[in-house]
C-alpha positions as CSV (number, residue, x, y, z in Angstrom):
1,X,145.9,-120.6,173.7
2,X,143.9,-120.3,176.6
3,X,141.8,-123.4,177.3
4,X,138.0,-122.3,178.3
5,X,137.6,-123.5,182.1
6,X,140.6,-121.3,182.8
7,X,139.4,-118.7,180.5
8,X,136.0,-118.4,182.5
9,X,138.3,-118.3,185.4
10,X,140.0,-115.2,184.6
11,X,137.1,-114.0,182.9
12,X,135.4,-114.4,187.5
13,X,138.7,-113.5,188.9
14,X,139.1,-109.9,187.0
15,X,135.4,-109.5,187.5
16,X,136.0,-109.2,191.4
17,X,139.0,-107.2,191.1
18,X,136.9,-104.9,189.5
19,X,134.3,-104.8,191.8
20,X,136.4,-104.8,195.0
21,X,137.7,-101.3,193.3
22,X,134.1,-100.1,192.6
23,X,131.8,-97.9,194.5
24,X,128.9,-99.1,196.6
25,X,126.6,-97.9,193.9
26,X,128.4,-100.3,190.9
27,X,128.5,-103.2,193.0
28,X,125.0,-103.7,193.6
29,X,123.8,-103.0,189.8
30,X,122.1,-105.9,188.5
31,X,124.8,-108.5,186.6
32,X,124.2,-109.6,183.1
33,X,122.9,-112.8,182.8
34,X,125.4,-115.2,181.3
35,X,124.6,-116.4,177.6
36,X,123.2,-119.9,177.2
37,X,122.9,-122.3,174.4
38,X,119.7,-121.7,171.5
39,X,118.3,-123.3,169.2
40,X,119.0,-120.4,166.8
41,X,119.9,-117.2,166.0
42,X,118.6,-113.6,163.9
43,X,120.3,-110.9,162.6
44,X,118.2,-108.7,164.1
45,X,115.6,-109.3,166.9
46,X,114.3,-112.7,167.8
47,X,113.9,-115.6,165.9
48,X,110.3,-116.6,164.5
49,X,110.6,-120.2,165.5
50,X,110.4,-121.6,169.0
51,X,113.4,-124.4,169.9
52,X,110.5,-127.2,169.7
53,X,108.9,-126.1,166.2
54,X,108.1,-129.1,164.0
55,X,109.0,-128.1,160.4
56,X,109.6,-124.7,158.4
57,X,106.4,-123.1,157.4
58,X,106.7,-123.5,154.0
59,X,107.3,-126.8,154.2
60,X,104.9,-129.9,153.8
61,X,105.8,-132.5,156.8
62,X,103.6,-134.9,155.1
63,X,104.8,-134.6,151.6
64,X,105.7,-138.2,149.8
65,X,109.0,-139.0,148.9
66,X,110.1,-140.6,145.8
67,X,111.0,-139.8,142.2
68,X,113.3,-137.9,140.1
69,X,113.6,-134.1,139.9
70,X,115.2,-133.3,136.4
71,X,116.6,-129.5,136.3
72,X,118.0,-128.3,133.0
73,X,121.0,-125.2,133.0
74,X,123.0,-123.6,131.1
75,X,126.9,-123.7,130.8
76,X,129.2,-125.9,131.8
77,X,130.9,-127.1,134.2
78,X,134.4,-128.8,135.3
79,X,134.9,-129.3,139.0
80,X,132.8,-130.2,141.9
81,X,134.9,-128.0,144.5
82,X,132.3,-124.8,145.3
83,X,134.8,-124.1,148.0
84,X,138.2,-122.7,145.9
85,X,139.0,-119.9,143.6
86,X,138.3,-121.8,140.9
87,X,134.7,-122.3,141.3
88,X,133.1,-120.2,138.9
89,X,132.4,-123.3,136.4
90,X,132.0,-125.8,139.3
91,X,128.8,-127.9,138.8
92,X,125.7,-126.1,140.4
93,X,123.7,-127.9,143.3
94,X,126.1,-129.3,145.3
95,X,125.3,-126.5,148.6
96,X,122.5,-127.5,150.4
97,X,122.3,-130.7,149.1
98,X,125.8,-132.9,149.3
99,X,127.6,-130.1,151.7
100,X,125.9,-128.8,154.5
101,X,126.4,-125.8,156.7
102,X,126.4,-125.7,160.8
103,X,123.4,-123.8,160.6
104,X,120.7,-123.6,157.7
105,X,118.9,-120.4,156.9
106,X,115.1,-120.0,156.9
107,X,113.6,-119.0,153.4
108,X,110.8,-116.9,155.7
109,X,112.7,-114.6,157.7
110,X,115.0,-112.5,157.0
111,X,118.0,-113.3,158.6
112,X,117.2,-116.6,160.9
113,X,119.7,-119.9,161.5
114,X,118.5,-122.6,162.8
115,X,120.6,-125.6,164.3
116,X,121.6,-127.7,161.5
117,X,125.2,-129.8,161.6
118,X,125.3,-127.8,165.1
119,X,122.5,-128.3,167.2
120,X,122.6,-124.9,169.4
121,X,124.8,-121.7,169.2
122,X,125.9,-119.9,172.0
123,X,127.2,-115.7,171.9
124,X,126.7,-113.2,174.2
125,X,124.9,-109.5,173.4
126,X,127.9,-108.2,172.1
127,X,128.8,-110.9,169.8
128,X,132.2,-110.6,171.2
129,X,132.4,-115.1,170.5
130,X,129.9,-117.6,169.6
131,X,130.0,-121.1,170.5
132,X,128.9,-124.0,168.4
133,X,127.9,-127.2,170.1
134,X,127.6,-130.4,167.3
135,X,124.7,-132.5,167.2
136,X,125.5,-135.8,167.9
137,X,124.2,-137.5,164.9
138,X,126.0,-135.9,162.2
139,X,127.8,-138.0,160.0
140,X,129.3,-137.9,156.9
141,X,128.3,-139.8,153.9
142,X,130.9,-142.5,154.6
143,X,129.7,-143.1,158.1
144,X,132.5,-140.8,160.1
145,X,131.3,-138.4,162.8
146,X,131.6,-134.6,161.8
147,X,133.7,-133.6,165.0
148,X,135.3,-130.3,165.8
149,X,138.6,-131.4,164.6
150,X,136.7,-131.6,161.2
151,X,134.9,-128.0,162.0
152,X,138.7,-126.2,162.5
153,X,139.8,-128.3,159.5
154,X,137.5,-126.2,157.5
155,X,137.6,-123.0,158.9
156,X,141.2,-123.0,158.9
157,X,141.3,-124.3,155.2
158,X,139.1,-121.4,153.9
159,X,140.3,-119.2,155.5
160,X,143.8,-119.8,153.6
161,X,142.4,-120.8,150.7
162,X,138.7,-120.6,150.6
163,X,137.0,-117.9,147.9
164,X,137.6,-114.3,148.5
165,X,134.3,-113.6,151.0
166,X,135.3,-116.4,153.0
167,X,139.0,-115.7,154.1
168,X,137.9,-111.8,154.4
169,X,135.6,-112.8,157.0
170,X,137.1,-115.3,158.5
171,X,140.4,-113.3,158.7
172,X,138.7,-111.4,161.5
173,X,138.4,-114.2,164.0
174,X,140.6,-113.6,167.1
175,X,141.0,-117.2,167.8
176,X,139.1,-120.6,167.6
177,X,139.8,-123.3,169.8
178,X,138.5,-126.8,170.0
179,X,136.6,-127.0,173.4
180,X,136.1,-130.7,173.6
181,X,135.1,-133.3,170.6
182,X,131.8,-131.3,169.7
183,X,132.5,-127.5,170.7
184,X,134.1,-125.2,168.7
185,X,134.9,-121.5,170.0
186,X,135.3,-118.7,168.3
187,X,136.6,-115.6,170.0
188,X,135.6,-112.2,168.2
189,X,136.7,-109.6,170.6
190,X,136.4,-106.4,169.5
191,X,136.2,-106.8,165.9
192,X,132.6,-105.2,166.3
193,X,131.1,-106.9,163.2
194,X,127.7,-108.7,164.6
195,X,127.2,-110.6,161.7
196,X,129.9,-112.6,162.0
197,X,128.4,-115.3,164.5
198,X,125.9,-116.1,161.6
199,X,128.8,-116.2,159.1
200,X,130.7,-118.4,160.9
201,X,127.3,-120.9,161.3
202,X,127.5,-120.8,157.1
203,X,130.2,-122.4,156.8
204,X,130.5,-125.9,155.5
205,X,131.9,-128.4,157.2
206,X,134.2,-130.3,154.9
207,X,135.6,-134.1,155.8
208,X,139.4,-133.6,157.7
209,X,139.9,-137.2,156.4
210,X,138.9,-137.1,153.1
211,X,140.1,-133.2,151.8
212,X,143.7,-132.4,151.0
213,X,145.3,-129.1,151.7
214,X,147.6,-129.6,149.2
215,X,145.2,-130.0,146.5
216,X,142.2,-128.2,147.5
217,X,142.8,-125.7,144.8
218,X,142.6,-128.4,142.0
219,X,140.1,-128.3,139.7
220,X,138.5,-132.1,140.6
221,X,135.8,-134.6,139.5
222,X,136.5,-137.0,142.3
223,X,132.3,-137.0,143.9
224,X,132.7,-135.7,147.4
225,X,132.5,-137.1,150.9
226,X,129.8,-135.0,153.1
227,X,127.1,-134.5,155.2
228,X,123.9,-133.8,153.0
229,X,120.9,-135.8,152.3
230,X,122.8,-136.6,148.6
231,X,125.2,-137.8,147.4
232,X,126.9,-137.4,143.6
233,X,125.8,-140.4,141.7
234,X,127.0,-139.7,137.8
235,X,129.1,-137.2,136.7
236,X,129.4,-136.1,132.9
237,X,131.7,-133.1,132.7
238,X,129.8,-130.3,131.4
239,X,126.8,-132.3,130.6
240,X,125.2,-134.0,133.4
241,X,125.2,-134.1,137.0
242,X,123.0,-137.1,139.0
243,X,122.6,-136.8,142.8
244,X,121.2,-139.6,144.8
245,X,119.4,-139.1,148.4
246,X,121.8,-141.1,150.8
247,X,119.3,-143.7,152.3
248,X,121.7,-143.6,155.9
249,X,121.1,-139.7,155.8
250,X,121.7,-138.9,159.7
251,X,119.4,-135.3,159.2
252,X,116.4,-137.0,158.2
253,X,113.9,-136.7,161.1
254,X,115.1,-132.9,162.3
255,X,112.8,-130.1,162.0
256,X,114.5,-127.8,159.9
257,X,114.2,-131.0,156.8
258,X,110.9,-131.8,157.7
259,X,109.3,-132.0,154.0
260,X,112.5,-130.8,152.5
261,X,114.7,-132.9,150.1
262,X,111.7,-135.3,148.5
263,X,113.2,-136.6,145.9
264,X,115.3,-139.9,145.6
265,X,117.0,-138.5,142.5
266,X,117.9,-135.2,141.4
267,X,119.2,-135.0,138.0
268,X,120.8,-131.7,136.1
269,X,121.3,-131.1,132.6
270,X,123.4,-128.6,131.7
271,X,122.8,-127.5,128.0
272,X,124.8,-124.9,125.9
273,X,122.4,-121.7,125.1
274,X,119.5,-120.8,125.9
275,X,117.2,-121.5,122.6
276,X,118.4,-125.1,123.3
277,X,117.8,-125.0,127.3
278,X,114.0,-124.0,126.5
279,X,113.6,-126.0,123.8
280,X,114.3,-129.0,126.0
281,X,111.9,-127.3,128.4
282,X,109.1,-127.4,125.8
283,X,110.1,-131.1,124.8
284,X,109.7,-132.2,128.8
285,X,113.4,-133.0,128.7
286,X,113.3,-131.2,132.3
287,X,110.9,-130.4,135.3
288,X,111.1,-126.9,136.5
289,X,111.9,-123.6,134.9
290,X,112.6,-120.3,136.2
291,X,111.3,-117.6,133.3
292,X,113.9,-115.0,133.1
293,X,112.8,-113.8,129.6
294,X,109.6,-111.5,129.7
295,X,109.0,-111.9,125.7
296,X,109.4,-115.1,125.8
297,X,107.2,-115.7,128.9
298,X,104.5,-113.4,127.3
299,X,104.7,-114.8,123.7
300,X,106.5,-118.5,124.4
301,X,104.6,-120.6,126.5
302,X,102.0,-121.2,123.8
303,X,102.9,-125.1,123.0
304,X,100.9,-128.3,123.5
305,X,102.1,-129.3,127.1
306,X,100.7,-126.0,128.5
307,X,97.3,-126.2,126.4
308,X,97.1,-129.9,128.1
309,X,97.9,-128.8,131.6
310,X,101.5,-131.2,131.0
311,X,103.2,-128.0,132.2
312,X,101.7,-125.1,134.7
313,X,102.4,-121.0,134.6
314,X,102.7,-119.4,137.8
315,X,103.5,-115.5,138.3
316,X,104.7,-115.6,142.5
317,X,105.3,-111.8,143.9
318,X,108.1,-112.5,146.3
319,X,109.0,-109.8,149.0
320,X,112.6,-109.6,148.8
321,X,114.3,-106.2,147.6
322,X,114.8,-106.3,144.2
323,X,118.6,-105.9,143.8
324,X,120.6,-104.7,141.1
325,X,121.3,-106.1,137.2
326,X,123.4,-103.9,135.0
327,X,126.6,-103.2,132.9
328,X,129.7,-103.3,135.5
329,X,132.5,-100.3,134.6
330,X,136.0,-102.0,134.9
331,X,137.3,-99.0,136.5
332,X,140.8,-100.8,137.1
333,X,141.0,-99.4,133.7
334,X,142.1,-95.7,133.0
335,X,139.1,-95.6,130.5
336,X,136.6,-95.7,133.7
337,X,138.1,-93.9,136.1
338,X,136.1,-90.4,135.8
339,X,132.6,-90.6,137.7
340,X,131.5,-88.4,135.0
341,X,132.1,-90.8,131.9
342,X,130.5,-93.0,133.7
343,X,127.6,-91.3,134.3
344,X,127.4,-90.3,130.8
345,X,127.9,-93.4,129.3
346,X,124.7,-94.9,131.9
347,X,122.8,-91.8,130.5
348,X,123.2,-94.0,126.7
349,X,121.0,-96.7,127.7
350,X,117.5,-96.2,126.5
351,X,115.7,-98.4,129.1
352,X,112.2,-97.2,127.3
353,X,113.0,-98.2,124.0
354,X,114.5,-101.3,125.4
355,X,111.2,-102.2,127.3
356,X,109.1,-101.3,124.7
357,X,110.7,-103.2,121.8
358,X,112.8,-106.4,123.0
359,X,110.7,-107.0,126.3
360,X,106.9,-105.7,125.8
361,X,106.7,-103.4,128.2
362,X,107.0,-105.9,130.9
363,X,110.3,-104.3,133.0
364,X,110.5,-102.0,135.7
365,X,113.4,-99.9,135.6
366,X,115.7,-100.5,138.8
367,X,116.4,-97.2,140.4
368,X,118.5,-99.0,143.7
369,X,120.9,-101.6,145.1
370,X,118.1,-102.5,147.2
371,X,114.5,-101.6,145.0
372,X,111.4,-102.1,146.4
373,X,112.1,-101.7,150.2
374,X,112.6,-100.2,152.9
375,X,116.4,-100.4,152.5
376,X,116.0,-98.4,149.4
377,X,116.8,-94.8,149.5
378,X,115.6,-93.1,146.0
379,X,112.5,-91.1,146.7
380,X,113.7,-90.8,150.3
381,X,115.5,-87.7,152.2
382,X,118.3,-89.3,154.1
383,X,117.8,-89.5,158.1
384,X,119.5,-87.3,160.3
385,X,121.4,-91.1,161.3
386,X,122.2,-91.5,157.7
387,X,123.7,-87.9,156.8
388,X,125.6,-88.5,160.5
389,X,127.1,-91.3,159.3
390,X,128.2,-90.0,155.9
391,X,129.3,-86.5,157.6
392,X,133.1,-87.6,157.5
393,X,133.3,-88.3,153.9
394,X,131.9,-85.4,152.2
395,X,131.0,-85.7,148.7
396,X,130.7,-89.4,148.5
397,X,126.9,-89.0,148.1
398,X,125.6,-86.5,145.4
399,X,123.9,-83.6,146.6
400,X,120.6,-85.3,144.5
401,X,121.1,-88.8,145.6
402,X,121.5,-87.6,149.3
403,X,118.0,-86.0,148.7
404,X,116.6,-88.7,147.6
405,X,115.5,-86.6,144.3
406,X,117.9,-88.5,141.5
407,X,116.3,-90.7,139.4
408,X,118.0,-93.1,136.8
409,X,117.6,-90.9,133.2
410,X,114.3,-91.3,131.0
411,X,114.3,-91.4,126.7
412,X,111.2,-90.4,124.6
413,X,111.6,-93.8,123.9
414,X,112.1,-93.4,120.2
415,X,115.5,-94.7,120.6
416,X,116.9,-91.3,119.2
417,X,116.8,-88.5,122.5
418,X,118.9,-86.1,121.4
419,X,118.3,-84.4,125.2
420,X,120.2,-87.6,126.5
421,X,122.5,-87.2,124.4
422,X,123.6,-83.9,124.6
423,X,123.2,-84.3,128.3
424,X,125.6,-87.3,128.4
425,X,128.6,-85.4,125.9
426,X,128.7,-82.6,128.1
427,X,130.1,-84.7,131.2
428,X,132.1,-86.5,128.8
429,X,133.8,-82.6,127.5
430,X,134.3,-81.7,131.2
431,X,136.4,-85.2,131.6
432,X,138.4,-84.0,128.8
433,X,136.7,-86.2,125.7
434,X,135.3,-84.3,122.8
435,X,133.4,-85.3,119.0
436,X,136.1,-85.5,115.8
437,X,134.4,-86.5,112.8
438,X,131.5,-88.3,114.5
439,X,134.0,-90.8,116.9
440,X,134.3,-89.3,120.7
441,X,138.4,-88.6,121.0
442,X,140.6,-87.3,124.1
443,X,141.2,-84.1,124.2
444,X,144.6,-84.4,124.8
445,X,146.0,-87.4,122.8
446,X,143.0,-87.7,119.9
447,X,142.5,-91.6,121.4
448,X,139.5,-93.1,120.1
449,X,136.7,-94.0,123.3
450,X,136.6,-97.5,122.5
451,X,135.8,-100.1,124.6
452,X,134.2,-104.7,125.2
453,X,131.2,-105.8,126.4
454,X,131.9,-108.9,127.5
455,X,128.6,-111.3,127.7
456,X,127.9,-114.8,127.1
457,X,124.5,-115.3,126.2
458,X,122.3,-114.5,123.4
459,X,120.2,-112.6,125.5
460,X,123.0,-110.6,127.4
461,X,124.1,-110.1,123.2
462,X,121.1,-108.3,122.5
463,X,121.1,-105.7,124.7
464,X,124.6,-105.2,124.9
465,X,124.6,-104.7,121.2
466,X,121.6,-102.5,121.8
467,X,123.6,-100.4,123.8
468,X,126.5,-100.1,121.5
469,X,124.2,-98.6,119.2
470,X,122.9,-96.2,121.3
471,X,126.6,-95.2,122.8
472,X,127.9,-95.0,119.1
473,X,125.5,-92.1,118.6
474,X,127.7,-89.9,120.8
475,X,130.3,-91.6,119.2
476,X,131.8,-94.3,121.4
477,X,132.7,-97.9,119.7
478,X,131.5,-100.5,122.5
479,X,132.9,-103.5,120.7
480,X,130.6,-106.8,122.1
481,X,132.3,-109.8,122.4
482,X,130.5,-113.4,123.1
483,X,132.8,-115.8,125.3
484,X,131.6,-119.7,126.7
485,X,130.9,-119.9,130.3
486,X,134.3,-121.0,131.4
487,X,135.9,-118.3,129.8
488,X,133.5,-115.7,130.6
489,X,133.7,-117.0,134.4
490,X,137.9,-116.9,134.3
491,X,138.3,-113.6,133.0
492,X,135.9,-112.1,135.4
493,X,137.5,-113.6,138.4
494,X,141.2,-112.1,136.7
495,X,139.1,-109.0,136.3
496,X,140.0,-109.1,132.5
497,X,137.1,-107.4,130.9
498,X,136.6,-103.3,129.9
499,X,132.2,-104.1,130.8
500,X,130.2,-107.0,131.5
501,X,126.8,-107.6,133.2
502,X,126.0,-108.4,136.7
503,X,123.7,-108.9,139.1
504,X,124.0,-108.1,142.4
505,X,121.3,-110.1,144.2
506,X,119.5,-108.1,147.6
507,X,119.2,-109.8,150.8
508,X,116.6,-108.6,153.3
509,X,119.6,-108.7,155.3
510,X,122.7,-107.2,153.4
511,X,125.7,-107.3,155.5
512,X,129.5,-108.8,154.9
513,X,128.7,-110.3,151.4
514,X,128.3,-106.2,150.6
515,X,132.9,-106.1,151.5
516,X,132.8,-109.0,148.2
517,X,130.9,-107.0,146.5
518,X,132.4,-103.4,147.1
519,X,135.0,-103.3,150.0
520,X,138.5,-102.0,149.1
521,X,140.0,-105.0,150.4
522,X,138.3,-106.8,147.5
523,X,138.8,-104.4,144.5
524,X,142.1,-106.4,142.9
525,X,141.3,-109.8,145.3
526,X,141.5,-112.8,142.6
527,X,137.8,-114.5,142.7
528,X,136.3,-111.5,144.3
529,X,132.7,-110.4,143.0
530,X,133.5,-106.8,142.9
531,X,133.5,-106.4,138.9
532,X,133.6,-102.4,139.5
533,X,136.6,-102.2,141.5
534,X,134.8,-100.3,144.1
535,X,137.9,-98.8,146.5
536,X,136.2,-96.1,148.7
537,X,136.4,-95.6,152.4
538,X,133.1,-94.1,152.0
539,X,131.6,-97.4,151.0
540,X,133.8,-99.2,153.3
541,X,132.0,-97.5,156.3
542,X,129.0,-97.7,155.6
543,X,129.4,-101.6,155.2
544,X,130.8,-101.4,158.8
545,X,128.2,-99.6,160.0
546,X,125.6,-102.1,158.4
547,X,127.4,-105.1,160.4
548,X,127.9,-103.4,163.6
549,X,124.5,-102.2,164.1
550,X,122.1,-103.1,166.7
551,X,119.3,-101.9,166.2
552,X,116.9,-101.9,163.4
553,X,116.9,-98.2,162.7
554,X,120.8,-97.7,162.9
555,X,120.5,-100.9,160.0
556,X,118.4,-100.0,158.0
557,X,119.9,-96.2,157.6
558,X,123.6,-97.8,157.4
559,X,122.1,-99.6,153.8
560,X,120.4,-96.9,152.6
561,X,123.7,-94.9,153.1
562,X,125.4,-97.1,151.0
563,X,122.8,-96.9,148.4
564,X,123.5,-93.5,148.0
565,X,127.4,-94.0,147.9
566,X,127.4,-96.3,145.3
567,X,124.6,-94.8,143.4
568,X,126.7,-91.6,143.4
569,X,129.7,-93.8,142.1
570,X,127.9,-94.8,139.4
571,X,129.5,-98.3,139.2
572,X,126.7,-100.0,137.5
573,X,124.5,-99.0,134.5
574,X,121.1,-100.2,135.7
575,X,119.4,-102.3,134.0
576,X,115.3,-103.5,135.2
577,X,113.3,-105.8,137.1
578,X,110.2,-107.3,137.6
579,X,108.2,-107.9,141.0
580,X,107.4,-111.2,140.4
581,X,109.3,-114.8,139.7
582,X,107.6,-116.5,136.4
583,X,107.9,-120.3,137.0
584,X,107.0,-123.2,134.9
585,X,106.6,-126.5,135.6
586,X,105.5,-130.2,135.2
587,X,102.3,-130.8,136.0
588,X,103.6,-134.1,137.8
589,X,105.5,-132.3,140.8
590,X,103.7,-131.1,143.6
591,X,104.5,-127.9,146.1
592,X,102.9,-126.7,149.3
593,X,100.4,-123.9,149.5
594,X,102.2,-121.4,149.5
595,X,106.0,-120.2,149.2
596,X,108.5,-118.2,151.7
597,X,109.8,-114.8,151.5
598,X,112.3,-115.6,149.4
599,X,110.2,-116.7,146.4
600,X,110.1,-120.4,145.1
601,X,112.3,-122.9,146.3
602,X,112.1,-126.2,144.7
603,X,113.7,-127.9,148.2
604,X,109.9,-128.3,149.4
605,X,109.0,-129.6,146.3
606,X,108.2,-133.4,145.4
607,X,106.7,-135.8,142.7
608,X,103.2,-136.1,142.5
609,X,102.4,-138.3,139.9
C-alpha cells in the first residue's frame, strides 16, 4: 500500500507529465483548488451550519440536566450487539447513546454530518476518497483513546461480518490506510457512489481492545465498552435495560451535544403486547409515547392523567416523505412470482372499509415509496431525465405509473366491491389461476392459492385477518399466523415467510440504504431488509443513479424513477399514513420550542419537574 506523502508525490509528478505533454491552451487553465479539511459535510449542496455554530437548532444549550427518562417497548430482546446478523432482537437504544458514529447527523437537514468522534472530513469534488481526522478527546468509556487502529478495526470487522448494508457498502472501498495515529484514508476511486464519504462517517467506532473477531457474531449480554455519553447500567434480558450518562463523557462540551443527552438515567422497559405497553402508559409506568394507533389516539387518551394535565397530547406535522407500510410478497416463492397476482391480490385490500371501520377515518392511503414530496412521482409525468434514465430497461415502469396517472385501487367501501373483485380474478386467469367451487385453483395442477401472513402483534392480526377475509372472497385462503418478536425477527432475516408487513421508512435523502432494501445483491443476503426479494437491474440503476448524482435535479429524478420501478413491481401492498406524529407524554419532561425536520426526538428532551 502506498503510504500518502508518496502518494501526493506521484499524484505532482504525473500531474507535470501531463502538462509538459499539453497544449499552451491546457496549461494555463485555472488548477483545482486542492480539498481541505471541514467541519462537515451534505449530501447535496452546503451544509446549514457554519464550522463555529454553538449547538443544533433544535436543541436547548441551556436545558438542565438530571433525572430519569423511562421508555416502555415492546418485544424482547437478547443481545446488546446492534452490529451482527443477529441483531434483530438486540436491545433498542444502544446507537446514539453507548456507540457513537465519526460523524452525527443533523435532525434539520436533510442530509448534513457534522464532526463528531472525527473532528473534520476531508474529500475532494468527486468523492473519489475522504479523509477522517480524529478529535483528540475521544475516549472510550474505559479511558482508552479511540485511534485509527480502532477506526480500521471496525471497518474492517463489518465489513466481514457486519449486517448486510454495511459490508455491501463497505465492499466498495478501494483501500483504507492508517495515515498517522488519528487519520484514516479511504480511497474510493472510481466506484462513482457519492454517498459513500457520508456512509463511511456512520460508522461506529468499536473498541480494538475490547471486541473479538472471533466472537463478534455471538449473541452477548456482556455491557459494552464505547464512546457515548452512556453507559449500560442493568440489564434484564427481555425485560429491562438501564443506561447511565458516563460522568468522564469526553463529548460533553461540543456543539453538536449541546442540550442533547439530559438525562442521568435512561431506563427501558420492554413489555410483551401492546394492551399491556399502553396500559403501563396510562398507569405512568413510562414517560413518553409515540401513538401509532389512530383509534386508540382518537378514543383512548380519555383517563385521569390527561384530564389533570399528568400527561400532554401533541399532534407535530413533520416534513419528511412519508414512506411506505404494507404486506411484503415473498416472491422467492413460486406462489409470487407473476406481477399480475400480485397486483391482484393488492387490488383485495379494501383500504376504505379499513379506514372507515378499525381506524375512524383517520388514514391517508399511501400511494408512493416516498409520499408527500417532491421525490414522489404519482400524479407526476416523468421528466425527460427520468424516462432517459429508464430508456434501457423498457417495461420496468408501467405505461400508467410512467405517466404518473396510476393510483392505488379504491372500494365503495362497503367491504363487498364486486368491481375489485372481478378486476383482481381476471389478472389472476391471465397468470393461469381460475375459481373451482368457490377456492382459486391452478389452472394446470388444480393447487389450492393458499398462503401465511406472518405478523406479531395484535394490531398487525387485525388487519391481516381483515385481509384474509377480503382475499377469501375471490377465493384465496391467507392463513394468519401470530409469532413472538424473536421468532418473527429470525424468520424474516432467513426470509422464511409467504407475507409479512413492513415498513420501509423515507429519508429526505434516500441513497445506499435503498441496495438493503431492493438491490439484487441483497435479494437472498441473510439479515438483509429486502422482504420482497427485489432482483431487477432496473431497480439496481436507478439506485446507482440516485448515489452518483450531483446535482439536485439528476437526484431527485433518479428517486422518482425508482418509485415508478418498484411501484410497477408491485412488491408491496400499500398500506396508509398519516401527516402527523401523535406523541404523549409526562407532564414532568420538558422539550424546546420547537422540533427538527425529522419529527420528535426525545435526545433534546430533559426532566422538568
Amino acid at each position: 500500500m502506498i503510504c500518502r506523502p508518496i502518494r501526493r508525490a506521484l499524484a505532482g509528478l504525473a500531474s507535470l507529465v501531463v502538462a509538459a505533454a499539453a497544449p499552451a491552451a491546457a496549461q494555463t487553465a485555472a488548477p483545482t483548488p486542492p480539498a481541505t479539511p471541514q467541519h462537515a459535510i451534505a449530501m447535496h449542496g452546503a451544509p446549514a451550519l457554519p464550522a463555529d455554530f454553538a449547538h443544533l437548532p433544535y436543541a436547548d444549550p441551556d436545558a438542565p440536566k438530571g433525572g430519569r427518562l423511562v421508555l416502555g417497548l415492546q418485544g424482547a430482546f437478547d443481545s446488546l450487539n446492534p452490529f451482527n446478523l443477529k441483531a434483530g432482537s438486540t436491545a433498542q437504544g444502544l446507537n446514539v447513546n453507548v456507540f457513537q458514529t465519526l460523524m452525527a447527523r443533523s435532525l434539520d437537514e436533510p442530509f448534513t454530518l457534522y464532526g463528531l468522534l472525527a473532528e473534520s472530513i476531508e474529500t475532494d469534488a468527486a468523492r473519489s476518497y475522504v479523509v477522517f481526522r480524529l478529535n483528540p478527546k475521544a475516549r472510550f468509556s474505559d479511558g482508552r483513546p479511540v485511534t485509527a487502529d480502532d477506526v480500521l478495526f471496525t471497518f474492517d470487522l463489518l465489513k466481514t461480518q457486519g449486517r448486510p448494508q454495511q459490508r455491501a457498502a463497505f465492499a466498495q472501498v478501494r483501500a483504507a490506510e492508517r495515515v498517522d495515529d488519528r487519520t484514516i484514508r479511504y480511497d474510493l476511486t472510481g466506484i462513482g457512489d457519492r454517498e459513500l464519504p457520508l456512509t463511511l462517517a456512520l460508522m461506529p467506532v468499536l473498541a480494538k481492545h475490547k471486541v473479538d473477531p472471533a466472537t463478534f457474531n455471538d449473541t452477548t449480554l456482556e455491557p459494552p465498552v464505547a464512546t457515548g455519553p452512556y453507559v449500560v447500567a442493568e440489564v434484564k434480558p427481555g425485560e429491562r435495560l438501564t443506561l447511565k450518562r458516563n460522568p468522564d463523557y469526553w463529548g460533553k462540551d461540543l456543539p453538536i451535544h449541546r442540550g442533547l443527552f439530559n438525562f442521568d438515567e435512561i431506563r427501558i422497559d420492554y413489555y410483551r403486547d401492546a394492551n399491556a405497553l399502553f396500559e403501563a402508559f396510562k398507569a405512568g409506568l413510562y414517560d413518553y409515547r409515540l401513538e401509532t394507533d389512530p383509534t386508540r389516539w382518537a378514543r383512548g387518551y380519555d383517563f385521569n392523567a390527561v384530564r389533570e394535565g399528568r400527561v400532554r397530547k401533541e399532534s407535530v406535522p413533520f416534513g419528511l416523505p412519508k414512506g411506505m407500510d404494507g404486506f411484503a410478497f415473498n416472491t422467492r416463492r413460486a406462489l409470487f412470482a407473476d406481477i399480475r397476482v400480485r397486483e391482484a391480490l393488492g387490488l383485495m385490500f379494501d383500504f376504505e372499509w379499513v379506514n372507515a371501520n378499525l381506524f375512524g377515518g383517520l388514514y391517508t392511503r399511501t400511494k408512493s415509496f416516498f409520499d408527500e414530496s417532491d421525490l414522489a412521482s404519482v400524479g407526476k409525468p416523468a421528466s425527460a431525465r427520468e424516462r432517459e434514465l429508464l430508456a434501457p430497461f423498457p417495461g420496468a415502469a408501467r405505461a400508467d405509473i410512467l405517466e404518473g396517472a396510476w393510483r392505488p385501487a379504491t372500494t365503495n367501501g362497503t367491504g363487498r366491491d364486486r368491481t375489485t373483485a372481478k378486476r383482481a380474478l381476471a389478472l389472476l386467469a391471465e397468470a393461469g389461476w381460475r375459481l373451482a367451487d368457490g377456492a382459486l385453483v391452478s389452472a394446470q395442477t388444480g393447487e389450492r392459492f393458499a398462503f401465511e401472513i406472518m405478523v406479531t402483534s395484535r394490531s398487525q392480526e387485525r388487519i391481516a385477518v381483515n385481509y384474509g377475509e377480503s382475499l377469501k372472497r375471490i377465493g384465496v385462503a391467507a392463513r394468519v399466523r401470530v409469532v413472538d418478536e424473536v421468532q418473527y425477527q429470525r424468520r424474516r432475516q432467513k426470509f422464511e415467510f409467504d407475507m409479512m408487513p413492513g415498513t420501509w421508512i423515507a429519508s429526505p435523502s434516500p441513497g445506499n440504504e435503498q441496495r438493503a432494501r431492493w438491490g439484487s445483491a441483497s435479494a437472498h443476503q441473510e439479515g438483509a431488509f429486502n422482504l420482497a426479494g427485489a432482483a431487477s437491474p432496473a431497480i439496481d440503476a436507478m439506485i446507482a443513479a440516485i448515489v452518483s448524482a450531483e446535482s439536485r435535479e439528476d437526484f431527485v429524478a433518479a428517486v422518482r424513477a425508482l418509485d415508478r420501478v418498484l411501484l410497477s413491481g408491485f412488491y408491496i401492498v400499500p398500506f396508509y399514513h398519516t401527516s402527523d406524529q401523535w406523541i404523549a407524554y409526562s407532564a414532568a419532561l420538558g422539550h424546546p420550542a420547537r422540533y427538527p425536520l425529522f419529527g420528535v426526538t426525545t435526545d433534546a428532551w430533559w426532566r422538568a419537574k
